[in-house]
C-alpha positions as CSV (number, residue, x, y, z in Angstrom):
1,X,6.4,-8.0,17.3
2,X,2.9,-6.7,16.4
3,X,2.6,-3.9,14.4
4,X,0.1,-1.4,14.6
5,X,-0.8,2.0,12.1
6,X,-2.1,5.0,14.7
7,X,-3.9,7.7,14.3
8,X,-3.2,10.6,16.0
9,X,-4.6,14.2,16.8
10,X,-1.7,16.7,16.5
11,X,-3.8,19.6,18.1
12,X,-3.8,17.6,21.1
13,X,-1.3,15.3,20.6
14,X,-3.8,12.6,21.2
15,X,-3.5,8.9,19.9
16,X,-7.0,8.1,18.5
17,X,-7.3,5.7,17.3
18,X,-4.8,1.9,17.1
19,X,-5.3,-0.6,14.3
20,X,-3.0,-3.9,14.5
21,X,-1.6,-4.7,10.7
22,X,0.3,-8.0,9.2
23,X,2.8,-5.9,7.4
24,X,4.5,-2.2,8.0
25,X,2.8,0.6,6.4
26,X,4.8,1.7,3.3
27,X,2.6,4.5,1.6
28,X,-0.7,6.3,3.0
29,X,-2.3,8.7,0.9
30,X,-5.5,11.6,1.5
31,X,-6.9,11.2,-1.7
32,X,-7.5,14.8,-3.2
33,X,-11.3,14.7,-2.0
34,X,-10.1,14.0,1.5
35,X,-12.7,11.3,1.2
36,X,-10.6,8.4,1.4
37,X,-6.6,7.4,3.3
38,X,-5.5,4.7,0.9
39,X,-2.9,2.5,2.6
40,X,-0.2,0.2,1.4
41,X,1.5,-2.6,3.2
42,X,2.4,-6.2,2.1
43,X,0.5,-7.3,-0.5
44,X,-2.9,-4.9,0.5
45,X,-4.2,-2.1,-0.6
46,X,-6.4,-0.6,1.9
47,X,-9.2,2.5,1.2
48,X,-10.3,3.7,4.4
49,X,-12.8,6.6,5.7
50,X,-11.1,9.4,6.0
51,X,-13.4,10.8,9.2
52,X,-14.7,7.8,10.6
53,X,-11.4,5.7,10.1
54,X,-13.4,2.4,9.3
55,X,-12.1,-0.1,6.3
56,X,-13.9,0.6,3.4
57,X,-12.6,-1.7,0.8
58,X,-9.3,-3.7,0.7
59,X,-7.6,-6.1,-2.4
60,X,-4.8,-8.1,-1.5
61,X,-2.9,-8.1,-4.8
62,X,-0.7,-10.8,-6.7
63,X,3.0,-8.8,-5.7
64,X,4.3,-7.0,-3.0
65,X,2.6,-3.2,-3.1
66,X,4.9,-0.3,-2.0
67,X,2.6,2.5,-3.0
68,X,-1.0,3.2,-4.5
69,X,-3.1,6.3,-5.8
70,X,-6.8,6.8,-5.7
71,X,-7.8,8.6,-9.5
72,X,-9.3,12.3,-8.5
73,X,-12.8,10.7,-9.8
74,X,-12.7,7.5,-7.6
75,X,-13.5,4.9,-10.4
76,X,-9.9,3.4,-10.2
77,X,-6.3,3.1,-8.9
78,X,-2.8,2.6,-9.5
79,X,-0.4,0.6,-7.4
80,X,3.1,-0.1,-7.5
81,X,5.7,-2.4,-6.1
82,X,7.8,-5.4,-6.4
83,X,7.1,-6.7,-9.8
84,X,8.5,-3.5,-12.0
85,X,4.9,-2.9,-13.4
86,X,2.4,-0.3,-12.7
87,X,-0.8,-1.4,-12.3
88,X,-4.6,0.1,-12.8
89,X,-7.5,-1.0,-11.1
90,X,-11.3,-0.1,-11.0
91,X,-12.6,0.8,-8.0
92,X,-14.0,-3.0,-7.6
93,X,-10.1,-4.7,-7.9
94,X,-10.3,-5.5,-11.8
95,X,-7.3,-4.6,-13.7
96,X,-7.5,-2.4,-16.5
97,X,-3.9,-1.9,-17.3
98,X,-1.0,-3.2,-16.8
99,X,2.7,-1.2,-17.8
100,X,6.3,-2.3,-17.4
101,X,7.6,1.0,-16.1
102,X,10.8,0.1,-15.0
103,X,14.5,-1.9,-13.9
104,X,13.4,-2.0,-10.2
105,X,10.6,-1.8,-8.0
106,X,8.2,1.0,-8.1
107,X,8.4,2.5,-4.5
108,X,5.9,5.6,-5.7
109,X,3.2,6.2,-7.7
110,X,0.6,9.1,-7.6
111,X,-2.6,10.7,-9.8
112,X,-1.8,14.2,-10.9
113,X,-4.6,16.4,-9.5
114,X,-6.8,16.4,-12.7
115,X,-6.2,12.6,-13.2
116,X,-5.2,12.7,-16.4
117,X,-1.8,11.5,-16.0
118,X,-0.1,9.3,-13.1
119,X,3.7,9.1,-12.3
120,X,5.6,6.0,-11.1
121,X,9.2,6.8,-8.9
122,X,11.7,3.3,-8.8
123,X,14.9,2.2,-7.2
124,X,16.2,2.0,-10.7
125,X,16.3,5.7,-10.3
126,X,14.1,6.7,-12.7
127,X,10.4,9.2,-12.8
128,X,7.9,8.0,-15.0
């Protein structure tokens, strides 16, 4: 079965646009500057144009990634996923941190509007 992630107009209830992915889509996020849809599926994290819908950047990482969050500032993100950790990222795919956050995977993580904290949300139940 292909899989594809669409973009729709709600005014008009319009598809616009169709891009085929390897993997569903398991988190999709308008960063806070609405610059920027950051995308999750597999082992990819995908930044994306927010108005022209075009691939801007995309790191396939070493685990399974259920959720990522661009920082307010744009410099760096955190991801999430099958390996328990919470991970940070420059804006370039270098990791700057790594955290062992919890007893399951980490199905959500997010950047508090000012970006000075982040929290992680597992299947172990817990809200870091």
């Amino acid at each position: 079965m292909k899989l594809f992630a669409r973009i729709w107009d709600q005014r008009m209830n319009v598809q616009v646009l169709s891009c085929p992915v390897d993997h569903p889509i398991t988190s999709l996020e308008l960063t806070l500057n609405q610059k920027y849809l950051v995308s999750t599926a597999g082992k990819k994290v995908t930044f994306w144009d927010s108005s022209s819908f075009s691939k801007v950047k995309e790191f396939t990482l070493p685990f399974e990634v259920d959720s990522a969050s661009l920082h307010p500032e744009g410099a760096k993100f955190v991801a999430g996923g099958s390996d328990f950790y919470v991970h940070v990222f420059d804006f370039d795919g270098k990791e700057l941190e790594v955290h062992k956050a919890h007893h399951g995977p980490v199905h959500c993580v997010r950047y508090s509007p000012d970006g000075e904290v982040y929290a992680s949300g597992s299947e172990d139940g817990t809200i870091r």
